[in-house]
N, CA and C atoms as an extended XYZ file, in Angstrom:
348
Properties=species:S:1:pos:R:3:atomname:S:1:resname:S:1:resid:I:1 pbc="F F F"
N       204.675       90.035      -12.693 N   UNK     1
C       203.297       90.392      -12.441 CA  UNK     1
C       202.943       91.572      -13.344 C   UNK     1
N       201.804       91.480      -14.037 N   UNK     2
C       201.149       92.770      -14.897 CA  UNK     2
C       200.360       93.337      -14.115 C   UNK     2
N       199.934       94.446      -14.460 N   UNK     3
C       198.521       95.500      -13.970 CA  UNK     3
C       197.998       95.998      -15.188 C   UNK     3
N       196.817       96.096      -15.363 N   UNK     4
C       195.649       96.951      -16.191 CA  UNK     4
C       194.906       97.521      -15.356 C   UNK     4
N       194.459       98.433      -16.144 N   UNK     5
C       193.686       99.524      -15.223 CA  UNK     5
C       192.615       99.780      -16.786 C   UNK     5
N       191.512       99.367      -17.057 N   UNK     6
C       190.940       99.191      -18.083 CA  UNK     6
C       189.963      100.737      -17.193 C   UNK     6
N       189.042      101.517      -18.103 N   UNK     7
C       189.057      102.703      -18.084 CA  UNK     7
C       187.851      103.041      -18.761 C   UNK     7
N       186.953      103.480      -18.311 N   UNK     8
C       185.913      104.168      -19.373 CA  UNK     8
C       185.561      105.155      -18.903 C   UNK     8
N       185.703      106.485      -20.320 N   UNK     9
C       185.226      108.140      -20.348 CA  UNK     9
C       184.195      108.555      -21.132 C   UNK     9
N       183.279      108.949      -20.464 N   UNK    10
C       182.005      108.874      -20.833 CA  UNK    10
C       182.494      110.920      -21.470 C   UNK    10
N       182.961      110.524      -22.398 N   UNK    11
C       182.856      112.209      -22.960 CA  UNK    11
C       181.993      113.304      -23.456 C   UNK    11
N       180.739      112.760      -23.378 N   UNK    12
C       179.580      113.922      -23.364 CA  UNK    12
C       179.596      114.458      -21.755 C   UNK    12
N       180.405      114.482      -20.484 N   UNK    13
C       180.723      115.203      -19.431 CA  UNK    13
C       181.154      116.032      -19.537 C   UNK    13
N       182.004      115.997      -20.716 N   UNK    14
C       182.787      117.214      -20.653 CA  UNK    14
C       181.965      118.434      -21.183 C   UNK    14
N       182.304      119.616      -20.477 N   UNK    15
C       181.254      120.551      -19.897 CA  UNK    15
C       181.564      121.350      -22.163 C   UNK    15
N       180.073      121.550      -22.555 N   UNK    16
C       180.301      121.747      -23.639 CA  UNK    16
C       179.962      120.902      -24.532 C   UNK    16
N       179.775      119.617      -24.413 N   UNK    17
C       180.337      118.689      -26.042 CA  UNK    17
C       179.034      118.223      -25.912 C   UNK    17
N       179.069      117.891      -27.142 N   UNK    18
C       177.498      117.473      -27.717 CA  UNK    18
C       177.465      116.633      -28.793 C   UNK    18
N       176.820      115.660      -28.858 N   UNK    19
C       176.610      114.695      -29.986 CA  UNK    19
C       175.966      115.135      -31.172 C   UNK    19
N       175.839      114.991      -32.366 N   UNK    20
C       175.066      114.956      -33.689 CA  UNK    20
C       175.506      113.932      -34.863 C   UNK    20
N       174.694      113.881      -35.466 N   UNK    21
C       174.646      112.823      -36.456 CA  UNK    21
C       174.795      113.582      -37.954 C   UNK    21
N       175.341      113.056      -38.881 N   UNK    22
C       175.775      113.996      -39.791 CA  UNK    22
C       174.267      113.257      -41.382 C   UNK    22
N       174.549      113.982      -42.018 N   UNK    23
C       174.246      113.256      -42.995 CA  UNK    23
C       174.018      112.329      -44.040 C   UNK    23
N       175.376      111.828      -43.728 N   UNK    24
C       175.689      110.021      -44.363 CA  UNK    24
C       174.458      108.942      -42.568 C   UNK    24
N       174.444      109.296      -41.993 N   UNK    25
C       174.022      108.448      -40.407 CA  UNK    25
C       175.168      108.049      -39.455 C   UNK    25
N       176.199      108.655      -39.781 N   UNK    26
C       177.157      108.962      -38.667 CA  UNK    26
C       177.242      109.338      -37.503 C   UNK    26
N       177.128      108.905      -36.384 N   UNK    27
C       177.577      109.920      -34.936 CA  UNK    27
C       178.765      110.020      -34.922 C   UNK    27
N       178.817      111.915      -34.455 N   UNK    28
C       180.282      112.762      -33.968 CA  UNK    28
C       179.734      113.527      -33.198 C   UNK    28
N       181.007      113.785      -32.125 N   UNK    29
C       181.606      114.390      -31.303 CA  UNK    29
C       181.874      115.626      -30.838 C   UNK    29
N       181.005      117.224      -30.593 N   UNK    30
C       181.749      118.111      -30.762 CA  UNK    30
C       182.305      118.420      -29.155 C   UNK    30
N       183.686      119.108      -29.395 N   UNK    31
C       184.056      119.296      -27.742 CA  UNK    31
C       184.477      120.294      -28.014 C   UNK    31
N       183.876      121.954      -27.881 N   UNK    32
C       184.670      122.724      -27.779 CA  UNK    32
C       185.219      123.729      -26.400 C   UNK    32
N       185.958      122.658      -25.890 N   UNK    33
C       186.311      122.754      -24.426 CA  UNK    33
C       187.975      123.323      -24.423 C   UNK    33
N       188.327      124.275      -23.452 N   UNK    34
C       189.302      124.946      -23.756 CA  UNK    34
C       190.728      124.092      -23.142 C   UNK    34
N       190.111      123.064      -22.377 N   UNK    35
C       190.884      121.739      -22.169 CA  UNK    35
C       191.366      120.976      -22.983 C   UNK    35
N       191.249      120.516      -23.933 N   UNK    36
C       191.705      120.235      -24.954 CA  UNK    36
C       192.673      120.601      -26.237 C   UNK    36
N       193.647      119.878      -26.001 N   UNK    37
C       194.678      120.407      -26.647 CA  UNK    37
C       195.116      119.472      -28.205 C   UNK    37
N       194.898      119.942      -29.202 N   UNK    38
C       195.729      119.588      -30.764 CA  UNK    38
C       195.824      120.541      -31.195 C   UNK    38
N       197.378      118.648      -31.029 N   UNK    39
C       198.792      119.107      -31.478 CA  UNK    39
C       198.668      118.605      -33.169 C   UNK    39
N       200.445      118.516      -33.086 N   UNK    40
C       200.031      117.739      -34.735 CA  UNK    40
C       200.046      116.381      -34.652 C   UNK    40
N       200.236      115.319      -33.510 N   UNK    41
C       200.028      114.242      -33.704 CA  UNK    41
C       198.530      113.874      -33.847 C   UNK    41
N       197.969      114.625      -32.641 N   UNK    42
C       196.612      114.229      -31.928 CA  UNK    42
C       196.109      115.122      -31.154 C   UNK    42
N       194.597      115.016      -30.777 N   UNK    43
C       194.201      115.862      -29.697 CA  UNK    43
C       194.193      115.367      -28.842 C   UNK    43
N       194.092      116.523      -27.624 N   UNK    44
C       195.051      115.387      -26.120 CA  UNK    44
C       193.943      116.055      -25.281 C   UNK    44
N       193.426      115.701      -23.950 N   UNK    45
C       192.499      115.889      -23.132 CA  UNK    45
C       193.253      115.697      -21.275 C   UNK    45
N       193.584      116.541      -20.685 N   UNK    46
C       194.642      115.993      -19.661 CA  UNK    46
C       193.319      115.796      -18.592 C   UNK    46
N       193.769      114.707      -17.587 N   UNK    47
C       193.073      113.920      -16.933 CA  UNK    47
C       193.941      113.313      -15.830 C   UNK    47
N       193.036      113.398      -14.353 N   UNK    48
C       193.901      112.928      -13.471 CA  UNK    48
C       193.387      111.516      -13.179 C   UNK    48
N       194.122      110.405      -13.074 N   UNK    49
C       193.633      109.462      -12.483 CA  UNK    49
C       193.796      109.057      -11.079 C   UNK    49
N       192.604      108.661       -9.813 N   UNK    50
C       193.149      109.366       -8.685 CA  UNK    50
C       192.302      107.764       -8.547 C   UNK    50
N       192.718      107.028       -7.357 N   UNK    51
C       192.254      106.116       -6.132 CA  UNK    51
C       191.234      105.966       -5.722 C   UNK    51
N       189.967      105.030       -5.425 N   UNK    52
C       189.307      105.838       -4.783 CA  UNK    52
C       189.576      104.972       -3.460 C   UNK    52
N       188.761      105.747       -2.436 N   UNK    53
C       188.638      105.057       -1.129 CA  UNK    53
C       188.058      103.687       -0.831 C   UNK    53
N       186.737      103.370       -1.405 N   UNK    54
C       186.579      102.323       -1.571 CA  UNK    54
C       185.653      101.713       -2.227 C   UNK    54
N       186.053      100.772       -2.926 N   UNK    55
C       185.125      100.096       -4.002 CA  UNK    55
C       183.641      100.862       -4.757 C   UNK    55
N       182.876      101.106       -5.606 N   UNK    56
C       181.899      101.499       -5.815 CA  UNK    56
C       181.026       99.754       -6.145 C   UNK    56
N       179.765      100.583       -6.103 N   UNK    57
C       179.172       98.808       -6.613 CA  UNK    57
C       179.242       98.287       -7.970 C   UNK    57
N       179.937       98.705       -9.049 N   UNK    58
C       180.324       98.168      -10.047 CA  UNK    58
C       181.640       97.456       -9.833 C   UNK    58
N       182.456       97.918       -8.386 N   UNK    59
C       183.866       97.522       -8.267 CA  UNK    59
C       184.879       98.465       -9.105 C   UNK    59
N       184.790       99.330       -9.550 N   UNK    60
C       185.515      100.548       -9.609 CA  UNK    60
C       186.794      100.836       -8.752 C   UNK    60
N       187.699      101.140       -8.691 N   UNK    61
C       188.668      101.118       -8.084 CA  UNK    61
C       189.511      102.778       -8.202 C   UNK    61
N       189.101      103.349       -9.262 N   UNK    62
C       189.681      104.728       -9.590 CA  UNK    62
C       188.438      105.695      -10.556 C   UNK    62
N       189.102      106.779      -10.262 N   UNK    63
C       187.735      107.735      -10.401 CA  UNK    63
C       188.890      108.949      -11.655 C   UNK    63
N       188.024      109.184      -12.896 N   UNK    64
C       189.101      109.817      -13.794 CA  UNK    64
C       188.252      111.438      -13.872 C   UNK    64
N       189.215      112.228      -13.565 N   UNK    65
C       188.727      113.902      -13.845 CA  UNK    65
C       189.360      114.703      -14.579 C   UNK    65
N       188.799      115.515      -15.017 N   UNK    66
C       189.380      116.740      -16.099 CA  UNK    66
C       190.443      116.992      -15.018 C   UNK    66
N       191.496      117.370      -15.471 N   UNK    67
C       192.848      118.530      -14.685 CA  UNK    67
C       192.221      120.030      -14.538 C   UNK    67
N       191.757      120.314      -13.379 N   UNK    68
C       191.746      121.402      -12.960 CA  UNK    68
C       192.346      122.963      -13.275 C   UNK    68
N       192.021      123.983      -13.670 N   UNK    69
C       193.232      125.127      -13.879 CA  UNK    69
C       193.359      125.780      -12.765 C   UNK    69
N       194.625      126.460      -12.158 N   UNK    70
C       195.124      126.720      -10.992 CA  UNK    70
C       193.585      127.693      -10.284 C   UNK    70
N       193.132      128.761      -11.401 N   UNK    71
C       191.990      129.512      -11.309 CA  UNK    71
C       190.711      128.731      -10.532 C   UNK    71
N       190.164      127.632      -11.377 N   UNK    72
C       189.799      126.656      -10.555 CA  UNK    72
C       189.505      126.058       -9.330 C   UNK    72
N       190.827      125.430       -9.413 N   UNK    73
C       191.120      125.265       -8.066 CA  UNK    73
C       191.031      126.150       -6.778 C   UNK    73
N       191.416      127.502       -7.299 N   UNK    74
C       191.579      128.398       -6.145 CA  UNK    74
C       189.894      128.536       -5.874 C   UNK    74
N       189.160      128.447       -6.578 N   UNK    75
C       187.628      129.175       -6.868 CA  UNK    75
C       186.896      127.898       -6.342 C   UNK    75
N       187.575      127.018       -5.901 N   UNK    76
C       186.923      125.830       -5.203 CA  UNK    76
C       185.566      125.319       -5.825 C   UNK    76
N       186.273      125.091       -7.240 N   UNK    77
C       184.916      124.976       -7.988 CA  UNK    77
C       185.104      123.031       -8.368 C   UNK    77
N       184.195      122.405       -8.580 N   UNK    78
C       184.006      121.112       -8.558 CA  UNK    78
C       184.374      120.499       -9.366 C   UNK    78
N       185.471      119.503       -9.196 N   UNK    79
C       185.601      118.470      -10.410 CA  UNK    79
C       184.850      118.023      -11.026 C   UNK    79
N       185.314      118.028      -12.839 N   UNK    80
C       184.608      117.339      -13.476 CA  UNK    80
C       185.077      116.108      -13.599 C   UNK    80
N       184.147      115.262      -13.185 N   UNK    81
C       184.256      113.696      -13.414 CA  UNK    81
C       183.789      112.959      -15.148 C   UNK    81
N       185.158      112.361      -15.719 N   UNK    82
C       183.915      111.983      -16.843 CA  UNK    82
C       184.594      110.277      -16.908 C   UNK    82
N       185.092      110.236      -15.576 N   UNK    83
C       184.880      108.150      -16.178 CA  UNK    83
C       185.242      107.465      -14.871 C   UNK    83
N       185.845      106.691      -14.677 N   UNK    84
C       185.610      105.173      -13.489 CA  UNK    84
C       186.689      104.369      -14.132 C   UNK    84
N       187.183      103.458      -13.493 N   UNK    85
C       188.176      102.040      -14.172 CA  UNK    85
C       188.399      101.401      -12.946 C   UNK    85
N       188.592      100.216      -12.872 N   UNK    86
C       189.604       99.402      -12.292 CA  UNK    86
C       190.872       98.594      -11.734 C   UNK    86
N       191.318       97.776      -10.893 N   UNK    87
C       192.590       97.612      -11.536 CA  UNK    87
C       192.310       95.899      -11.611 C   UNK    87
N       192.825       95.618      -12.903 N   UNK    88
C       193.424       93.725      -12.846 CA  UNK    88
C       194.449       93.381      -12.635 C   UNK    88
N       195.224       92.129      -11.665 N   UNK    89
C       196.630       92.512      -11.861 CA  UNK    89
C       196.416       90.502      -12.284 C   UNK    89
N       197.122       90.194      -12.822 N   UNK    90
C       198.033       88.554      -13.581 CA  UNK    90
C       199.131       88.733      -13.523 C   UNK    90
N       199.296       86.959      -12.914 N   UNK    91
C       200.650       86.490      -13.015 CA  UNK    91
C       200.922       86.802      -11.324 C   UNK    91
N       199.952       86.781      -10.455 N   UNK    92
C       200.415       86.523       -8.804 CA  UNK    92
C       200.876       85.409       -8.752 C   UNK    92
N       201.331       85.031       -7.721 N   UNK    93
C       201.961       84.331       -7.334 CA  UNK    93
C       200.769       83.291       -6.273 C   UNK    93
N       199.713       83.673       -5.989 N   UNK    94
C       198.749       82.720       -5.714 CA  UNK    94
C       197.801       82.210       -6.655 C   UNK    94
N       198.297       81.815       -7.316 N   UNK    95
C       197.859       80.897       -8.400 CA  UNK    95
C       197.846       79.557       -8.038 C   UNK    95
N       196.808       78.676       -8.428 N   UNK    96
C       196.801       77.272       -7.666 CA  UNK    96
C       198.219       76.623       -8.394 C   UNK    96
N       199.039       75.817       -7.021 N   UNK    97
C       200.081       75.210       -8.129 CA  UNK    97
C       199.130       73.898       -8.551 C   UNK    97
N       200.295       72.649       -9.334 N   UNK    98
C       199.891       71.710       -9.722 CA  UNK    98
C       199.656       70.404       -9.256 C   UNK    98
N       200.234       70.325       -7.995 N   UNK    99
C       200.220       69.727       -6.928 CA  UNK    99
C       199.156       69.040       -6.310 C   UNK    99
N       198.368       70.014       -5.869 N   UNK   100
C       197.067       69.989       -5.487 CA  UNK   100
C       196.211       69.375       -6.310 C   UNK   100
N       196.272       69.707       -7.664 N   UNK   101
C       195.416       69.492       -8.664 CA  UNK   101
C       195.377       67.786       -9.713 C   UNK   101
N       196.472       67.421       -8.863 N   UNK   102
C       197.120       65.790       -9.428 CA  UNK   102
C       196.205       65.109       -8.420 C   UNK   102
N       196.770       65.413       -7.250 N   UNK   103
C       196.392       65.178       -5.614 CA  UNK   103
C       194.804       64.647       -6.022 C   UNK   103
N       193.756       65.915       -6.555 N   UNK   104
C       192.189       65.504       -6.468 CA  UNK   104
C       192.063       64.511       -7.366 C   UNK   104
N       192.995       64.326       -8.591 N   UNK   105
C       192.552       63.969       -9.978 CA  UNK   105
C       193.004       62.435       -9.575 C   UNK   105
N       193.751       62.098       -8.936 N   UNK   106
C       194.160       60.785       -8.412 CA  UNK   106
C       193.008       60.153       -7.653 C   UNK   106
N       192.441       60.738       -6.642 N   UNK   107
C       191.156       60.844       -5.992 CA  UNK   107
C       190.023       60.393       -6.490 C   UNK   107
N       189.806       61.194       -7.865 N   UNK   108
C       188.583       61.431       -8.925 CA  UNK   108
C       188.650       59.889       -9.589 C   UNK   108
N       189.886       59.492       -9.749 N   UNK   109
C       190.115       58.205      -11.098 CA  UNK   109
C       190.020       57.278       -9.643 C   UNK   109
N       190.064       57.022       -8.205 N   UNK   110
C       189.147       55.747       -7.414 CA  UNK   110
C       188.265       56.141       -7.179 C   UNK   110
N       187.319       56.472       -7.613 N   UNK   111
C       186.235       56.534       -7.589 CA  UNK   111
C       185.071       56.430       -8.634 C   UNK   111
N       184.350       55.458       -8.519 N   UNK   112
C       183.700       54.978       -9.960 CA  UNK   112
C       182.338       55.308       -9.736 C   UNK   112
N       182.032       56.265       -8.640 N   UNK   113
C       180.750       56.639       -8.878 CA  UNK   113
C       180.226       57.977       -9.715 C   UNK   113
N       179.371       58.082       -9.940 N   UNK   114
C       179.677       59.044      -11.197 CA  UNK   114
C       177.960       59.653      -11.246 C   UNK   114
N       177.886       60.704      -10.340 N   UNK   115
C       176.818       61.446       -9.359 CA  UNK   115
C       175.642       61.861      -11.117 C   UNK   115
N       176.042       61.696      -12.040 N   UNK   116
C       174.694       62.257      -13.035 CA  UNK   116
C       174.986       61.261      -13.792 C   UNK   116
């Protein structure tokens, strides 16, 4: 069995960052948020991914937030939220078998009426 958890971060949340367009007609990105960390591979953004209770009406399943600093936290100050995801899981095991599906098709071929 697999799981995905497909994910979208809407990063103009993050407290600070702002869009502009450069001179060729490019859009970029600025984030100068003290959350953010580059290294020499990459810049890294830490993020908790947490559960939610239950469903939103898009069907959402998890709710993604900036990582908190201990300061923060203590100061009971409010998560920043900047995305939502789901989960898919393939390859259950309730999958129709083939059985069933001979069963109708046997069904389908006596029968010569043919409704359109």
């Amino acid at each position: 069995m697999s799981t995905i958890h497909p994910l979208k971060i809407d990063l103009l949340k993050i407290p600070g960052a702002r869009k502009f367009q450069a001179k060729d007609g490019s859009w970029h990105l600025a984030i100068p948020h003290p959350s953010i960390f580059i290294g020499e591979k990459g810049a890294y953004l830490d993020c908790d991914l947490t559960e939610r209770k239950e469903k939103d009406r898009f069907e959402n399943t998890h709710n993604i937030a900036m990582v908190q600093t201990k300061e923060a936290r203590q100061a009971k100050d409010p998560k920043v939220y900047i995305g939502n995801g789901k989960t898919l899981t393939f390859g259950t095991s309730s999958a129709p078998s083939a059985a069933p599906r001979q069963a109708a098709q046997a069904q389908d071929d006596d029968d010569d009426f043919v409704p359109f």
